[in-house]
C-alpha positions in Angstrom: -43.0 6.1 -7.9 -40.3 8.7 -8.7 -36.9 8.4 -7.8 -34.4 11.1 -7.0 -30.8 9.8 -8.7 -28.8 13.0 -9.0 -28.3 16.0 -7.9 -27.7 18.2 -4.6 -29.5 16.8 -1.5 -31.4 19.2 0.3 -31.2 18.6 4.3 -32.8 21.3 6.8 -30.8 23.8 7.7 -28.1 24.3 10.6 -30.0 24.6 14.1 -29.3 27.8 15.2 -28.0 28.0 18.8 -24.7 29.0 21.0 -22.3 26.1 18.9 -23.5 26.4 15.3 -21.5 28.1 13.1 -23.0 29.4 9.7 -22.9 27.0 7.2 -20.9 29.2 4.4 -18.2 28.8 7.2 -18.5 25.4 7.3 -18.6 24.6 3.5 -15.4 26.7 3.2 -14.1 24.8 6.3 -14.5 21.3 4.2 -13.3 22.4 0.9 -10.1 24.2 3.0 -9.6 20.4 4.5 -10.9 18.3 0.6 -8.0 19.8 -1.1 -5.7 19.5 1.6 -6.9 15.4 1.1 -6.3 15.6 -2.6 -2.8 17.5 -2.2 -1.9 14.6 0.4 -3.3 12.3 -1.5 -1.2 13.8 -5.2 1.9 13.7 -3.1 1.3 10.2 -1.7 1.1 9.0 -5.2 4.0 10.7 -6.6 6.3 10.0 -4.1 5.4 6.1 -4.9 5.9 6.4 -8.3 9.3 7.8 -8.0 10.2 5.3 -5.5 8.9 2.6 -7.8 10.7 3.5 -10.7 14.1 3.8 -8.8 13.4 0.6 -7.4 12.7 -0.8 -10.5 15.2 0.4 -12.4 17.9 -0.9 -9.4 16.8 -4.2 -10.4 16.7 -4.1 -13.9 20.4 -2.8 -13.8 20.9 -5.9 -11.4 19.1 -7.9 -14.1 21.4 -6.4 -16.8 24.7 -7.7 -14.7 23.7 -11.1 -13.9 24.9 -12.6 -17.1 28.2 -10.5 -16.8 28.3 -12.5 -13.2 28.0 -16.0 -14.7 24.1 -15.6 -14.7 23.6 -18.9 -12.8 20.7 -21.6 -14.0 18.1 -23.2 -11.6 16.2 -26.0 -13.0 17.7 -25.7 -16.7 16.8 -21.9 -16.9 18.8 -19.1 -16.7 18.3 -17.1 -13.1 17.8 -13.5 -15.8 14.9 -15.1 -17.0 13.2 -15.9 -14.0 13.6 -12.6 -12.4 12.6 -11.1 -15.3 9.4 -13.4 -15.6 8.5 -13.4 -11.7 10.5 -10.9 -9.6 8.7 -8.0 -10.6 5.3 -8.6 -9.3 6.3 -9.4 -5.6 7.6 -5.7 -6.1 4.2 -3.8 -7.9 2.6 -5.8 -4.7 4.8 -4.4 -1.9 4.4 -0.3 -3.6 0.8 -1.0 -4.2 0.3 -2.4 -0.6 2.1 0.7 1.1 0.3 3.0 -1.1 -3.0 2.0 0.0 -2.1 1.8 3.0 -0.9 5.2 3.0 -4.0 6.6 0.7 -6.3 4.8 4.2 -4.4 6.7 6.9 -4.1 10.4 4.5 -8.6 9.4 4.8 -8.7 8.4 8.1 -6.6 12.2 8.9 -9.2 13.7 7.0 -12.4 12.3 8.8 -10.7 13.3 12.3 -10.3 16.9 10.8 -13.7 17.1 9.4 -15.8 15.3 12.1 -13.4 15.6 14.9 -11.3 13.1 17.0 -13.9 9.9 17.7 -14.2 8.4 20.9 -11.9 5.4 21.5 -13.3 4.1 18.4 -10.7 4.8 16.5 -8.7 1.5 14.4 -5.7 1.9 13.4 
């Protein structure tokens, strides 16, 4: 038994009638809309990137003033240290939350352009 594992798939063609439209139209339709996804998508992760590296480097300035400020100890270690240890994954988890979040709605734009709005069936 042969198995087909690349390549283009082959599906018949467009019925004709009063609604189709010809396919080169509709190829040219979806690659108009695919790289309108990948600018959204470029932007979406450039504009968290930026955000994450101001917000990162905020904290590391606040991290470079805390022993300036007395840099108070909790449980025989300096506060500095366990910032620097532990506060900056709850931040890499809020920017990679939001931009997924952001990367699912920028798809779920793109499948209403493509196929249209869906009926009621929409989850947002």
């Amino acid at each position: 038994m042969r198995v087909r594992t690349g390549g283009e798939r082959r599906s018949a063609p467009p019925a004709a009638g009063a609604g189709a439209e010809p396919a080169a139209t509709m190829r040219e339709d979806g690659a108009v809309y695919l790289r309108g996804l990948a600018r959204s998508q470029f932007r979406l992760a450039l504009g968290t990137l930026l955000a994450f590296l101001v917000v990162i480097l905020a904290f590391t300035a606040v991290l470079s003033l805390l022993p300036e400020w007395g840099d108070p100890v909790i449980l025989g270690v300096p506060l500095s240290w366990l910032l620097q240890a532990y506060g900056y994954y709850p931040i890499i988890a809020v920017f990679a939350i939001a931009y997924v979040r952001g990367a699912h709605a920028n798809e779920r734009r793109y499948r209403e352009l493509v196929s249209g709005p869906s009926s009621g069936t929409e989850r947002r």
